[in-house]
DSSP file (Angstrom, degrees, kcal/mol; ACC not computed):
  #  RESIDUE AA STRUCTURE BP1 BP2  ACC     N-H-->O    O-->H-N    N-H-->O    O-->H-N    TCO  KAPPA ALPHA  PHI   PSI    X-CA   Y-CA   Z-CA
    1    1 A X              0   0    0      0, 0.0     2,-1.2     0, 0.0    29,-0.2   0.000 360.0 360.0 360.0 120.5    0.0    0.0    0.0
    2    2 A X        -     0   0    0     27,-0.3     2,-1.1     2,-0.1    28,-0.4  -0.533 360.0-166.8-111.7 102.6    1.5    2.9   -0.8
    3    3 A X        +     0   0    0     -2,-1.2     2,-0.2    26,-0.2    25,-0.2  -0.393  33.1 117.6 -74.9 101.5    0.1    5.8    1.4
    4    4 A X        -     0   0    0     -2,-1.1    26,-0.3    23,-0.7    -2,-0.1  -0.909  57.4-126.6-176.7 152.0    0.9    9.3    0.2
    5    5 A X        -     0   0    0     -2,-0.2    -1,-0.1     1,-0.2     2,-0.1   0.720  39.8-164.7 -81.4 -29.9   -0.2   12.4   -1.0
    6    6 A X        -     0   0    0      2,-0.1    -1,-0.2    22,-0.0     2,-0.1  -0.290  30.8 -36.8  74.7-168.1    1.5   13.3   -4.2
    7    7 A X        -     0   0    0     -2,-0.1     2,-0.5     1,-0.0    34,-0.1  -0.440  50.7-124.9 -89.1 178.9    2.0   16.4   -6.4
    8    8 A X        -     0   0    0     -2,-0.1    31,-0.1    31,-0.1    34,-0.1  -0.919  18.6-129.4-124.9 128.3   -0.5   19.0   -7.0
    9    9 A X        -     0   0    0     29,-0.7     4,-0.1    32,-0.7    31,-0.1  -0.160   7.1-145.2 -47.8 179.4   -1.5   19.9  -10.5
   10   10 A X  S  > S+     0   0    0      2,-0.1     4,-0.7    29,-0.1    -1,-0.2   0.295 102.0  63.0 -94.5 -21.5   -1.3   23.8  -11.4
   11   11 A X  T >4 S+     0   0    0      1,-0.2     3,-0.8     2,-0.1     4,-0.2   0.981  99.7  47.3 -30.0 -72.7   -4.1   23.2  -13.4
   12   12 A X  G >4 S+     0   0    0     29,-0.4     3,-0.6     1,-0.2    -1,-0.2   0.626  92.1  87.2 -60.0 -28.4   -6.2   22.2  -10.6
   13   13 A X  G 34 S+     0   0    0     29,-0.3    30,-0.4     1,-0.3    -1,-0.2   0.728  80.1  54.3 -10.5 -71.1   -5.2   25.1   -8.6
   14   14 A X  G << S+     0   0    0     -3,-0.8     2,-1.0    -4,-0.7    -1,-0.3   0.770  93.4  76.9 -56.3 -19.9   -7.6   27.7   -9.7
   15   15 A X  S <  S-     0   0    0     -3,-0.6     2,-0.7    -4,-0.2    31,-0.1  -0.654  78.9-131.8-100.0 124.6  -10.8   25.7   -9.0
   16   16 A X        -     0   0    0     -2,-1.0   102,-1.2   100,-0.1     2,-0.5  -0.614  38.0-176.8 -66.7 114.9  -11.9   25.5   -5.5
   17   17 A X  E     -ab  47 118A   0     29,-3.6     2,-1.5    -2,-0.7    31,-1.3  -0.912  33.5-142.3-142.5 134.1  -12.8   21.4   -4.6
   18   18 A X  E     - b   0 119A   0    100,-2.2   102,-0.9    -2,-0.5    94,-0.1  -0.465  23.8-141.4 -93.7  55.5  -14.0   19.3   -2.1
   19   19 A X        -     0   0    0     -2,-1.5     2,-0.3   100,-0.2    31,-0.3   0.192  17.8-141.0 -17.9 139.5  -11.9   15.9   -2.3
   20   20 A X    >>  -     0   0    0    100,-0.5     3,-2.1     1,-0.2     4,-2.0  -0.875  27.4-106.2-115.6 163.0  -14.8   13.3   -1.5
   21   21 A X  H >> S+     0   0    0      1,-0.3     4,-0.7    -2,-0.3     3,-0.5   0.982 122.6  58.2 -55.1 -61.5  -12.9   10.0    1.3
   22   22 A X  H 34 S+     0   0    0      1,-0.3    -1,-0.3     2,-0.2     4,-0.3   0.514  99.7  51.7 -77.5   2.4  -12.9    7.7   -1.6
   23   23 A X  H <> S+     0   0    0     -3,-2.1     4,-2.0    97,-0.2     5,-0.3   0.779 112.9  49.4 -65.6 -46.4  -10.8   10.1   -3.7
   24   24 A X  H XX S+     0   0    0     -4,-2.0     3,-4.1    -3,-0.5     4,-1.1   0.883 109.1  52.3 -39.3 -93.0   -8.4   10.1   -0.7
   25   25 A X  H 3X S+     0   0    0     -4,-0.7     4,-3.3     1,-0.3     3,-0.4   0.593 112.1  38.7 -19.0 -60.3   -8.4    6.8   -0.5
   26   26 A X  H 34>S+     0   0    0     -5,-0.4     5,-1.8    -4,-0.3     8,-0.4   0.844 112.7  52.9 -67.0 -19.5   -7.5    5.9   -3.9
   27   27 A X  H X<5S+     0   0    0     -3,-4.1   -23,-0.7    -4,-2.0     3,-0.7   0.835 116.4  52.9 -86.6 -34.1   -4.9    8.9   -4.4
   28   28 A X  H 3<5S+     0   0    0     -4,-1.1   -24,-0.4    -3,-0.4    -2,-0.2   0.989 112.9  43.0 -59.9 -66.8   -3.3    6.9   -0.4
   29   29 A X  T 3<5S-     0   0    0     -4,-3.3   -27,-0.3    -5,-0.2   -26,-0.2   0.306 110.5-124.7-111.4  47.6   -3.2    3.7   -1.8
   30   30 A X  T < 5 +     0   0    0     -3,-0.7    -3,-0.2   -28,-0.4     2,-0.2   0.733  42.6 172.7  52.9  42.5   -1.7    4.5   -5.1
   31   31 A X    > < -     0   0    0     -5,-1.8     3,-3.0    -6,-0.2    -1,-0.2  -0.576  54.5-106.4 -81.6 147.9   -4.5    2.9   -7.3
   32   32 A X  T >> S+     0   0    0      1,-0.2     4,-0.9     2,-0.2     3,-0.7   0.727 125.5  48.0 -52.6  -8.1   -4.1    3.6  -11.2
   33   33 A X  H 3> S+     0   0    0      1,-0.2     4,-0.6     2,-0.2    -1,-0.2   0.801 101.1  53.8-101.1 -13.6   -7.3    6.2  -10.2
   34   34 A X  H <4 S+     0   0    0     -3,-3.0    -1,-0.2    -8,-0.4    -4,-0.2   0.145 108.2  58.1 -93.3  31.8   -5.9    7.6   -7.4
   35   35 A X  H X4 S+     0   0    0     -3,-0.7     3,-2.9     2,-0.1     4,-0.4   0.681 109.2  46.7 -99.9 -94.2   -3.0    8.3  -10.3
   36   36 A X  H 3< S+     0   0    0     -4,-0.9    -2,-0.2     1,-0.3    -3,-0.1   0.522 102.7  55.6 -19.2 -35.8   -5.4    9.9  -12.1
   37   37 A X  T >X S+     0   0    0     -4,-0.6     3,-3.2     1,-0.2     4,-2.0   0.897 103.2  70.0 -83.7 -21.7   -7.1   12.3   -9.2
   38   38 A X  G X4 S+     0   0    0     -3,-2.9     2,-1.8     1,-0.3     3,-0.8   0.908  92.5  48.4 -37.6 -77.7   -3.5   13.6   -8.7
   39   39 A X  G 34 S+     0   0    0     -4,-0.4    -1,-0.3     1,-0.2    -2,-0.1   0.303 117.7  42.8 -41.1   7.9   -3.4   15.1  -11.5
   40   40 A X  G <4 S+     0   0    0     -3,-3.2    -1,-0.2    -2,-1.8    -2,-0.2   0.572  80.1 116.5-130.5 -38.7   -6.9   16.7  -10.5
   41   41 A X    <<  -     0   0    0     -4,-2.0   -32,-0.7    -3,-0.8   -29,-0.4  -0.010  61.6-133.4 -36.2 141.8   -6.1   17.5   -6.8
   42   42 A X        -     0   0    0    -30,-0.2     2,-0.5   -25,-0.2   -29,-0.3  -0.125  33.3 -84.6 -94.6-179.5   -6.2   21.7   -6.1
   43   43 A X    >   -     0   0    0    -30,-0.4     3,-2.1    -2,-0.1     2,-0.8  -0.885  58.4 -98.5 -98.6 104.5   -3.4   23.8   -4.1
   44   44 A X  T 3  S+     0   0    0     -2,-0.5    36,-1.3     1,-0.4     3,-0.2   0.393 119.0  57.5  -9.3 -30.7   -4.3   23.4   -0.3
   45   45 A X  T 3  S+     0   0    0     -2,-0.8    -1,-0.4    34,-0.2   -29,-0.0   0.141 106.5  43.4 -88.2   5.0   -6.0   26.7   -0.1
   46   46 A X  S <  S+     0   0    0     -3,-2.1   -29,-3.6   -31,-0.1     2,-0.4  -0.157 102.1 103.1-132.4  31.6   -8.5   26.2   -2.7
   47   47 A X  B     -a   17   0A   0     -4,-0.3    33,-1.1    -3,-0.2     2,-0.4  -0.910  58.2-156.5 -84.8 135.8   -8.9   22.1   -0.9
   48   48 A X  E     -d   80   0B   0    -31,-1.3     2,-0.5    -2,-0.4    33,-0.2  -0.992  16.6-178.8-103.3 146.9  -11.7   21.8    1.0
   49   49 A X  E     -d   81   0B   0     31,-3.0    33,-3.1    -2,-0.4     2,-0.2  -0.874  11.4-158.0-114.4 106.4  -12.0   19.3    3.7
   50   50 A X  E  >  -d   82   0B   0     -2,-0.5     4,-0.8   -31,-0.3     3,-0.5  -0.277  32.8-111.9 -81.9 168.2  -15.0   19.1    5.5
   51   51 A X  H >> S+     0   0    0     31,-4.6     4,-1.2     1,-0.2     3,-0.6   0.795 115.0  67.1 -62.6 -12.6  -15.0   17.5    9.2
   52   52 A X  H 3> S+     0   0    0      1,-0.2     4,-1.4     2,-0.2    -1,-0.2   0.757 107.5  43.5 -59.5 -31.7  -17.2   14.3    7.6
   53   53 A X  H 34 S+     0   0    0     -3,-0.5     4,-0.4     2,-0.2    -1,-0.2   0.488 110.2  48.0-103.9  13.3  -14.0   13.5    5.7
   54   54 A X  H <X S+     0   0    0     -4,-0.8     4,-2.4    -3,-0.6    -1,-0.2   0.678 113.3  48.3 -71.2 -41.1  -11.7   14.0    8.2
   55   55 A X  H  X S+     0   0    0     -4,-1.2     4,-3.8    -5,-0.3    -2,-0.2   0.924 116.6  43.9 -68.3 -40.9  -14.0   11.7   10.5
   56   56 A X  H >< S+     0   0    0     -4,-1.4     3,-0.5     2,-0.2     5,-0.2   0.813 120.7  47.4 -66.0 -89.4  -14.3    8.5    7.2
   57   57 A X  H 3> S+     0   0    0     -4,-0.4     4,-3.0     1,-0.3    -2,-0.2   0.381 105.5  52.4   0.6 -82.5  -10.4    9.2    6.8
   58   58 A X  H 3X S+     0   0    0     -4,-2.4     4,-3.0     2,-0.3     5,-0.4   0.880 119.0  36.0 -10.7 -81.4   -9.7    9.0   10.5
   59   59 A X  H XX S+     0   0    0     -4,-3.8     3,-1.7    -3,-0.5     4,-1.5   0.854 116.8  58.8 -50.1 -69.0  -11.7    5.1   10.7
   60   60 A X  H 3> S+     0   0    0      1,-0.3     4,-2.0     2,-0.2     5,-0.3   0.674 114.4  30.8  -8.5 -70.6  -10.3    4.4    7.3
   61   61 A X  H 3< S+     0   0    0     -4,-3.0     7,-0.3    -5,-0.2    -1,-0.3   0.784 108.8  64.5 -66.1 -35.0   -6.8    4.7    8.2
   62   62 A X  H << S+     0   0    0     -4,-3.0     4,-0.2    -3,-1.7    -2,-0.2   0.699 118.2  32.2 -58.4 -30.0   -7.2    3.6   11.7
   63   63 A X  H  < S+     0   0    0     -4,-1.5     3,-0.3    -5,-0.4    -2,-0.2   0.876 129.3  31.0 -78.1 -67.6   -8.2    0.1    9.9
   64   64 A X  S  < S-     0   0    0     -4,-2.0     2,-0.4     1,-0.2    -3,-0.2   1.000 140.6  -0.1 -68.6 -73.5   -6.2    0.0    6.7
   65   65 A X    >>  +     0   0    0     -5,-0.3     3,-3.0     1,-0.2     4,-0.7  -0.556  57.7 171.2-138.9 102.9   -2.9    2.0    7.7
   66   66 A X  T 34 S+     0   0    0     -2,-0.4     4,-0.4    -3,-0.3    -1,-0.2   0.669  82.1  61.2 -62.4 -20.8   -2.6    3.5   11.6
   67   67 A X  T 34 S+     0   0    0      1,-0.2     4,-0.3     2,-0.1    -1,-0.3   0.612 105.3  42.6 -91.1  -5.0    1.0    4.4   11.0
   68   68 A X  T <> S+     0   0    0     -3,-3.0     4,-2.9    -7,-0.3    -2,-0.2   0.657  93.7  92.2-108.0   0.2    0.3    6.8    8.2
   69   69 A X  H  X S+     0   0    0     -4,-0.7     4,-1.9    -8,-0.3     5,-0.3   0.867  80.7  54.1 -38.2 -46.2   -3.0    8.4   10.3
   70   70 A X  H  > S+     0   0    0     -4,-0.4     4,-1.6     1,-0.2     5,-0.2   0.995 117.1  46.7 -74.1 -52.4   -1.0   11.5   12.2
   71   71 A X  H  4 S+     0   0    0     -4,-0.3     4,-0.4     1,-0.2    -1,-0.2   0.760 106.6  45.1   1.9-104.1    0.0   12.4    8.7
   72   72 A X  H  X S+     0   0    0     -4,-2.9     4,-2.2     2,-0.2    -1,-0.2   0.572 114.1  48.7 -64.3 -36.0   -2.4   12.3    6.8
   73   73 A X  H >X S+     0   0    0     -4,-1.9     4,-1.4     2,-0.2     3,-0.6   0.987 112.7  52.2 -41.0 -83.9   -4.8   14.2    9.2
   74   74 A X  H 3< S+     0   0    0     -4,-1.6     4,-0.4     1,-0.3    -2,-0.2   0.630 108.0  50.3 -38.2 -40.6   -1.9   16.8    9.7
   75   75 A X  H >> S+     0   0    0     -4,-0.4     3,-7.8    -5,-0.2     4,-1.1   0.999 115.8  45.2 -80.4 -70.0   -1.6   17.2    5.8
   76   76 A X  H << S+     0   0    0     -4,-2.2    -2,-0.2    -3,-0.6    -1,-0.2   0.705 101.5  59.7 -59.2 -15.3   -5.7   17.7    5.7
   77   77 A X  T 3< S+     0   0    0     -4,-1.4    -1,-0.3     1,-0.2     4,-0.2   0.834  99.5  65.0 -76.2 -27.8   -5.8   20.2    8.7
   78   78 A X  T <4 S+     0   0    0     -3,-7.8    -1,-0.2    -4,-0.4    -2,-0.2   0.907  96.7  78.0 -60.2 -24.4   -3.3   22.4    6.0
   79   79 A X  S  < S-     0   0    0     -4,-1.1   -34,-0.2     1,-0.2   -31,-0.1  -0.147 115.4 -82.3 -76.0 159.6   -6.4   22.4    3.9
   80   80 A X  E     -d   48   0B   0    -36,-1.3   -31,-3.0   -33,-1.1     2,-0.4  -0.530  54.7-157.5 -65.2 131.0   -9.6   24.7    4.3
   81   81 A X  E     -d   49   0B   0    -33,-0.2     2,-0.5    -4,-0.2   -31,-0.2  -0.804   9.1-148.5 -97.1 139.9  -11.2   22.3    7.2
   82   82 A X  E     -d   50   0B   0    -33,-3.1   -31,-4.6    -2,-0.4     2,-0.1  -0.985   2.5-144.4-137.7 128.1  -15.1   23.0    7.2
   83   83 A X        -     0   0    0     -2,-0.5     2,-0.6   -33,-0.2   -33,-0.1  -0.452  24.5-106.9 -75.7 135.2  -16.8   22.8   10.0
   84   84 A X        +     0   0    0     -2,-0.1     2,-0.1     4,-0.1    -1,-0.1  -0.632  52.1 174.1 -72.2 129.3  -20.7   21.2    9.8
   85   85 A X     >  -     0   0    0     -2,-0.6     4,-3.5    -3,-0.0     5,-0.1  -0.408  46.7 -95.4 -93.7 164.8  -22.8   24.4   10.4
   86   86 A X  H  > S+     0   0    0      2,-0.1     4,-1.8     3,-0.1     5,-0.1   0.919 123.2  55.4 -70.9 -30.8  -26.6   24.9   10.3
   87   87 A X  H  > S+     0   0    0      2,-0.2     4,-0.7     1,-0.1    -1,-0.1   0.984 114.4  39.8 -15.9 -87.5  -26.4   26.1    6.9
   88   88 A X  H  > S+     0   0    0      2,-0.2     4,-2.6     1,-0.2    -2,-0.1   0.704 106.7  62.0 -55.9 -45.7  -24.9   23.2    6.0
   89   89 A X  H >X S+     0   0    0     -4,-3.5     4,-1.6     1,-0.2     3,-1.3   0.967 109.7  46.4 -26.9 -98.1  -27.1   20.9    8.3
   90   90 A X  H 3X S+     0   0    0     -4,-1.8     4,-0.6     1,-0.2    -1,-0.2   0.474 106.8  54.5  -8.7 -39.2  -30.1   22.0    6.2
   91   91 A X  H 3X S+     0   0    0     -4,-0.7     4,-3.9     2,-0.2     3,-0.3   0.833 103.5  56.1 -71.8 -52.0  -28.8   21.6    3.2
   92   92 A X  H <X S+     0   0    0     -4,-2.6     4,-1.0    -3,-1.3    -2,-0.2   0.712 107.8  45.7 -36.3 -52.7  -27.9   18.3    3.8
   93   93 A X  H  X S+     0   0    0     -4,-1.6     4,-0.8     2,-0.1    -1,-0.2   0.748 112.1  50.2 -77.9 -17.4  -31.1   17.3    4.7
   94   94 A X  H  X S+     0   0    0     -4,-0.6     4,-2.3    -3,-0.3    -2,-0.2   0.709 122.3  38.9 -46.5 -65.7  -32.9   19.1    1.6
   95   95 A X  H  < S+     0   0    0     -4,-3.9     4,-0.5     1,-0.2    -3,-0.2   0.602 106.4  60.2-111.1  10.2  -30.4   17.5   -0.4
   96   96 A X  H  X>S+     0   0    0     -4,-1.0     4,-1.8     2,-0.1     5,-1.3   0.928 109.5  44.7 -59.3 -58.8  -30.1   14.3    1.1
   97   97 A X  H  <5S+     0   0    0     -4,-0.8    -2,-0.2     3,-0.2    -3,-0.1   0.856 109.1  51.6 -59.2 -43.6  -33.5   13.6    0.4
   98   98 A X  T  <5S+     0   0    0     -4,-2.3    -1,-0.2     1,-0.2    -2,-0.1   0.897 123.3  33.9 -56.1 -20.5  -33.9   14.8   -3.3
   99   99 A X  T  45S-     0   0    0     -4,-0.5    -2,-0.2    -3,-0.3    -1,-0.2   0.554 110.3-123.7-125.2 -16.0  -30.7   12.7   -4.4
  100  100 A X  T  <5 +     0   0    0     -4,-1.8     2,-0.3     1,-0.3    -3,-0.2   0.998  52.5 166.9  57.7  75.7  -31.5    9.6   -1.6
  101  101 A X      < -     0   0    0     -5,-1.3    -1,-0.3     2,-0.0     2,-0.2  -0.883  42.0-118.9-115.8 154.5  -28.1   10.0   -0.1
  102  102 A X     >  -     0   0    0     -2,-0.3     4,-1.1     1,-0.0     5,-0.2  -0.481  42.4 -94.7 -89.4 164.1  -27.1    8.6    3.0
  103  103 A X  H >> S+     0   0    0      1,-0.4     4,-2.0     2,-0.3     3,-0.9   0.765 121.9  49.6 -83.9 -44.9  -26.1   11.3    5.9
  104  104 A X  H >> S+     0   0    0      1,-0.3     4,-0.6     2,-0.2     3,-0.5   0.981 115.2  39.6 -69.9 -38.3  -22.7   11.4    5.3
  105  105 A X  H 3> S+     0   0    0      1,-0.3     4,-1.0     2,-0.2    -2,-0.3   0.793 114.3  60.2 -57.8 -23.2  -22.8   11.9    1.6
  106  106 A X  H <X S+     0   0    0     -4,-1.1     4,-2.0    -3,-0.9     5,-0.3   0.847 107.6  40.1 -82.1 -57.7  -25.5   14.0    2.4
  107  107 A X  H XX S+     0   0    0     -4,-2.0     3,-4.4    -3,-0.5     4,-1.3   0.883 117.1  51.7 -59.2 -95.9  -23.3   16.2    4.5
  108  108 A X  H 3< S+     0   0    0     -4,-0.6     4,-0.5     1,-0.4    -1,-0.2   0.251 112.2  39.0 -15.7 -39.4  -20.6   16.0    2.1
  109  109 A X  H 3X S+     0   0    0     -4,-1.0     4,-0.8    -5,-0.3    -1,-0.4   0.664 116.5  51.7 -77.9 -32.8  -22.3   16.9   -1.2
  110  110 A X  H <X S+     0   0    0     -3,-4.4     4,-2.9    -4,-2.0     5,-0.4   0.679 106.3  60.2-107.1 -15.9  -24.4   19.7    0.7
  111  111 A X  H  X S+     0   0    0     -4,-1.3     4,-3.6    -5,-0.3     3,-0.5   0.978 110.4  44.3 -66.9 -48.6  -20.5   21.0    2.1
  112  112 A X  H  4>S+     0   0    0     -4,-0.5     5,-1.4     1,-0.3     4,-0.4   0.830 111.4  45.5 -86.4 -24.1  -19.6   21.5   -1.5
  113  113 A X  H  <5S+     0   0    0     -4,-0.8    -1,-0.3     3,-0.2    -2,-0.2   0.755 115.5  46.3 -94.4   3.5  -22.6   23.3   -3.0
  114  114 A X  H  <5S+     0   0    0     -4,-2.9    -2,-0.2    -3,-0.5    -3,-0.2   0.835 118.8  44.3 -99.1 -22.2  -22.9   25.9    0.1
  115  115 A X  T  <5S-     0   0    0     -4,-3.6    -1,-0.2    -5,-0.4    -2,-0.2   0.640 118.0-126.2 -79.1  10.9  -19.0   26.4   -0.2
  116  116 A X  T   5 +     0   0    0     -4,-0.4    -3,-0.2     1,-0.2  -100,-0.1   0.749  56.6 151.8  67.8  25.1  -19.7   26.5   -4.0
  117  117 A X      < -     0   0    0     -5,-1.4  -100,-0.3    -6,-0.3     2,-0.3  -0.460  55.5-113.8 -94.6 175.5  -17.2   23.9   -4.7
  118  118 A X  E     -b   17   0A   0   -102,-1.2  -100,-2.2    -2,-0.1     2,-0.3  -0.592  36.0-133.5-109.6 149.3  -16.8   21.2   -7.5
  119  119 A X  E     -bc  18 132A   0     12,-1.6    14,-0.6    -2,-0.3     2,-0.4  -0.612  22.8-167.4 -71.8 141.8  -17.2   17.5   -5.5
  120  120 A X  E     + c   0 133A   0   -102,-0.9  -100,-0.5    -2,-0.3     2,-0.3  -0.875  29.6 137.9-139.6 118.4  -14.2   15.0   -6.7
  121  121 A X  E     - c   0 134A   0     12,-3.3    14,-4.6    -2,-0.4   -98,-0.1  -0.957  62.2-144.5-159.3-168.5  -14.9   11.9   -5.7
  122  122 A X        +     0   0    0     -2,-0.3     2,-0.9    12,-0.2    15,-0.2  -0.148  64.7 123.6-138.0  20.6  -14.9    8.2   -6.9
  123  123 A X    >>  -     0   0    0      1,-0.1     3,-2.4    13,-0.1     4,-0.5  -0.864  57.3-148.1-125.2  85.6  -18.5    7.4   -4.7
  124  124 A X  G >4 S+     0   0    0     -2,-0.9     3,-1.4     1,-0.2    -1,-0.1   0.779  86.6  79.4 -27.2 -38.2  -20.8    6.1   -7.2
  125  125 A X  G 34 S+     0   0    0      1,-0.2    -1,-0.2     3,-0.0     4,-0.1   0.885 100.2  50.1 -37.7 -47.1  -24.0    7.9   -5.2
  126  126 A X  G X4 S+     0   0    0     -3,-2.4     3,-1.8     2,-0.1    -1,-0.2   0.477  72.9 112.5 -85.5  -5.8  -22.7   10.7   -6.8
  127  127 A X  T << S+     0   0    0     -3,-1.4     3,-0.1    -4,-0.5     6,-0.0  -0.469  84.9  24.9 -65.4 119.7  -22.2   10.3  -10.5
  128  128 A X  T 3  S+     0   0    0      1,-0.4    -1,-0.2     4,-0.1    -2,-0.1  -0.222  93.2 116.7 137.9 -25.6  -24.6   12.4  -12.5
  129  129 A X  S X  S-     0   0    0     -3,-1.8     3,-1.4     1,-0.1    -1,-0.4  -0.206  73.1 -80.8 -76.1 160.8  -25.3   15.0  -10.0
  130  130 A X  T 3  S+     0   0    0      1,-0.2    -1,-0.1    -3,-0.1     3,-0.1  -0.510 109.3   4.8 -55.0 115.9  -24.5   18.9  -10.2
  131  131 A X  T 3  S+     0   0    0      1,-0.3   -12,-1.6    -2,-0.3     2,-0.4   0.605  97.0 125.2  63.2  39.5  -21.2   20.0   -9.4
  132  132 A X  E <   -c  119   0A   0     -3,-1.4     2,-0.4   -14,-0.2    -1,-0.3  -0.879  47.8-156.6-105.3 133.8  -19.8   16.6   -9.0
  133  133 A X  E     -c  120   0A   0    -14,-0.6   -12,-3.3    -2,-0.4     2,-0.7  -0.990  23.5-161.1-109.7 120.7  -16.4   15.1  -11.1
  134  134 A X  E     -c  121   0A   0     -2,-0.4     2,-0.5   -14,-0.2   -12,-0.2  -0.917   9.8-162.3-120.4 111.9  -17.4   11.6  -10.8
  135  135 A X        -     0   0    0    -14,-4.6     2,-0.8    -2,-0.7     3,-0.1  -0.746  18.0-142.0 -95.9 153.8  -14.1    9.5  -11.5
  136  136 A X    >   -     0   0    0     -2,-0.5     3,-1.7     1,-0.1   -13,-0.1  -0.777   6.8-155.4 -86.7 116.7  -15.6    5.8  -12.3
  137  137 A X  T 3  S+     0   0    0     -2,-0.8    -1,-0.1     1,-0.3  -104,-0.0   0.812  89.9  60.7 -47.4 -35.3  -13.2    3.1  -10.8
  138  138 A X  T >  S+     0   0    0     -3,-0.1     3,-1.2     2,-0.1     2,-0.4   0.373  74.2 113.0 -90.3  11.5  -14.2    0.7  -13.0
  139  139 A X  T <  S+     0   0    0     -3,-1.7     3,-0.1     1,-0.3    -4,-0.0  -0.289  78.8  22.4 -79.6 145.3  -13.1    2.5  -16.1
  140  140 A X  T 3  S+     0   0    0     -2,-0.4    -1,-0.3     1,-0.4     2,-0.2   0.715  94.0 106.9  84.5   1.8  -10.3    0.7  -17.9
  141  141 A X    <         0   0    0     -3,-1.2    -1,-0.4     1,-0.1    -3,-0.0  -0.690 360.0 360.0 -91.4 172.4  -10.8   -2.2  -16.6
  142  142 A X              0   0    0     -2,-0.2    -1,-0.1    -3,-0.1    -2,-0.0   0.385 360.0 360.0-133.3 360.0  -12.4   -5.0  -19.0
């Protein structure tokens, strides 16, 4: 497993984007898709992380790899961290329900359209929806 963050496009730079856990993941354990969101990943100031994807991370890593947790946190904490608000709360539930997402995806999707960010994520739930980049896992395989 090779657990690490990579380089950052300058491409990706300008656009403010909301890393969904299962982009992490795959860009952590070096899967040919988490090659690919490298190359999509933003400049730390226009990352956002909300605190639902610190919290997935957090278990995630605490299972899979415990020694790269203090890290990887620390790397996300560089990033804009967003906090769940009532805003956000609200939103969540609104848009949980139009789209049948479960509460964290709920959270997570509702994080990126009140900070007006693009979604990147690898979370099938999401494919098709507004201001989601939905990379498919299964592409390229046969």
């Amino acid at each position: 497993m090779a657990i690490g963050i990579g380089t950052i496009s300058s491409d990706a730079a300008s656009l403010m984007r909301l890393i969904d856990t299962s982009a992490w993941i795959e860009t952590l354990i070096g899967s040919p898709i988490g090659a690919r969101i490298v190359g999509l990943l933003p400049s730390q100031d226009q990352w956002l992380v909300p605190t639902m994807v610190q919290l997935e991370l957090a278990r995630w890593l605490r299972r899979e790899a415990p020694h790269s947790e203090d890290r990887v946190i620390a790397f996300s904490q560089l990033c804009r961290v967003v906090p769940l608000d009532t805003e956000t709360a609200l939103a969540a539930a609104e848009l949980g329900a139009i789209h049948r997402l479960a509460m964290a995806d709920a959270i997570i999707y509702a994080t990126a359209q009140v900070q007006n960010a693009e979604l990147l994520t690898c979370d099938a739930h999401f494919d098709g929806l507004p201001g989601v980049t939905f990379e498919d896992r299964r592409a390229g395989l046969s």
